[in-house]
Each structure stands twice: as C-alpha cells, then as structure tokens.
C-alpha positions as CSV (number, residue, x, y, z in Angstrom):
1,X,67.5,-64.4,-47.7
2,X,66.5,-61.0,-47.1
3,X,68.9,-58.4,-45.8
4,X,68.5,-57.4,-42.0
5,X,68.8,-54.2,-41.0
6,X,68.5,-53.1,-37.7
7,X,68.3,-49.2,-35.5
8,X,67.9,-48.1,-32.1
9,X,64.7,-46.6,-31.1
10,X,65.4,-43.3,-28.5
11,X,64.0,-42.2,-25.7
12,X,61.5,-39.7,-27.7
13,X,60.4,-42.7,-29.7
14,X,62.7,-41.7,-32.9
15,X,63.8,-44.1,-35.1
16,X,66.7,-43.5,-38.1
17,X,66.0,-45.8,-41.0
18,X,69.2,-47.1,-42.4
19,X,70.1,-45.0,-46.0
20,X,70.4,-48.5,-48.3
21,X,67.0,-48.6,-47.3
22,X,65.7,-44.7,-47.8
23,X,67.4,-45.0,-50.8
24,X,65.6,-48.2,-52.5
25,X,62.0,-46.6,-51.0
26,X,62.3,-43.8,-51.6
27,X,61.9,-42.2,-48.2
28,X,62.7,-38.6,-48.1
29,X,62.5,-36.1,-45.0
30,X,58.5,-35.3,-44.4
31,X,57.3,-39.1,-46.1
32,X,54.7,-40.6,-44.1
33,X,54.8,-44.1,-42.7
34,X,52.4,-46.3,-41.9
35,X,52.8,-48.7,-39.7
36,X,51.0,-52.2,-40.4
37,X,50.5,-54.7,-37.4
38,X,50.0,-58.1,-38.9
39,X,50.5,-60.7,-35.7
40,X,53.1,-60.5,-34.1
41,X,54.9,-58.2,-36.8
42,X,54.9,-54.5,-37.1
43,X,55.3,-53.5,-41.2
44,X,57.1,-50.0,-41.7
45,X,55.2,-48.9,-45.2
46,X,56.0,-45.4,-46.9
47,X,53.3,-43.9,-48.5
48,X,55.2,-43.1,-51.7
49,X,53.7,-42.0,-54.6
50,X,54.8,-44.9,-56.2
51,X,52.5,-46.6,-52.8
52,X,49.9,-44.6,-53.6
53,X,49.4,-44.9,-57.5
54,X,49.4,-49.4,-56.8
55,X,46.3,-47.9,-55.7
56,X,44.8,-46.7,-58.9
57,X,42.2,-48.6,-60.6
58,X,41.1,-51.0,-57.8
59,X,37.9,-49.4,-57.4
60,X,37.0,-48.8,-60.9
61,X,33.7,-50.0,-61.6
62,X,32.9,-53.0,-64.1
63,X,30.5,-51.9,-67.2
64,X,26.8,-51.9,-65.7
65,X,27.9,-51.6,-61.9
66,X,26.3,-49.3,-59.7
67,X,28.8,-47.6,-57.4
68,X,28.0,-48.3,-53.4
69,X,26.7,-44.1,-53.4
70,X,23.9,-44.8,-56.2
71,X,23.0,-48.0,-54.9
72,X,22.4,-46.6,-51.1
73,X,21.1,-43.3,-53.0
74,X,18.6,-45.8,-54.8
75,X,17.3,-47.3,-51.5
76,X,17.2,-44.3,-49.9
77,X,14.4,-43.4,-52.5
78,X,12.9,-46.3,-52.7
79,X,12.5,-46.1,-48.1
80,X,11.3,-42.5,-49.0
81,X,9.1,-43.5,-51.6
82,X,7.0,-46.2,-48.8
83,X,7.2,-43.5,-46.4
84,X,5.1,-41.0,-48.5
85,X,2.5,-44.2,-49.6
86,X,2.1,-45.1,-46.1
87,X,1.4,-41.1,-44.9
88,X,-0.9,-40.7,-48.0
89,X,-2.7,-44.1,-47.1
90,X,-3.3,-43.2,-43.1
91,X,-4.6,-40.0,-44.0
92,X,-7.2,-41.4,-46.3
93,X,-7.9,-43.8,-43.7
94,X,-7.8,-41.6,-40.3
C-alpha cells in the first residue's frame, strides 16, 4: 500500500508538503505544481526537470511524416492556389 501523507490547508490557501515527500520529488522552493483533476481526485504533479525531459521525444516525427505546421502550410497553398484560378477565371469571364 502506498504511504499516506496528509497537511492542513490555511486560510491563504497554503499548503506545506511533507519533506519525505519534497525529498523523493524533488520539490525545491520556487518548483511549479500542477494540479491534475481526474474525477473526483486532485493529482499534485511537480514540474521537475526530471517531469519535463519524460517529455522528450513524444512528438518526434516518424521518417516521411509531415509535421501538423507543413501539412496546414500545404493546404493553406493549395486554398490559395483555387483562390487565384477562380479570380483569373471570373475575370476572363466578366
């Protein structure tokens, strides 16, 4: 089972997070939290930069994938590209 910990919330909203627990997260004065609602549950997550570096690498692209920027840059070319045949072809025909 997992060890409960529990703290007092004061009247500013403050809240003191045990030190077993600052230790093993490394939490250090000025570390952001996010908070994480998930039902009825609130998760308390530090971003560490042990946190933030899980996140490396999940967006790399696969060989021969077009990032979400080219492929919107793509359409928007191809939309502007219509645009200019259809004002060419009503002037030739107005």
């Amino acid at each position: 089972m997992d060890k409960l910990n529990s703290a007092k919330i004061t009247a500013k909203g403050s809240l003191t997070v045990p030190s077993r627990i600052r230790r093993r997260f490394g939490i250090k004065p000025g570390t952001r939290i996010n908070f994480v609602e998930e039902g009825e549950r609130i998760i308390f997550q530090p971003v560490t930069r042990k946190y933030i570096s899980s996140f490396c690498g999940i967006f790399k692209q696969k060989p021969g994938e077009k990032s979400v920027v080219q492929e919107h840059l793509e359409e928007r070319r191809a939309e502007r590209d219509r645009e200019n045949r259809w004002a060419v072809k009503s002037k030739s025909t107005g």
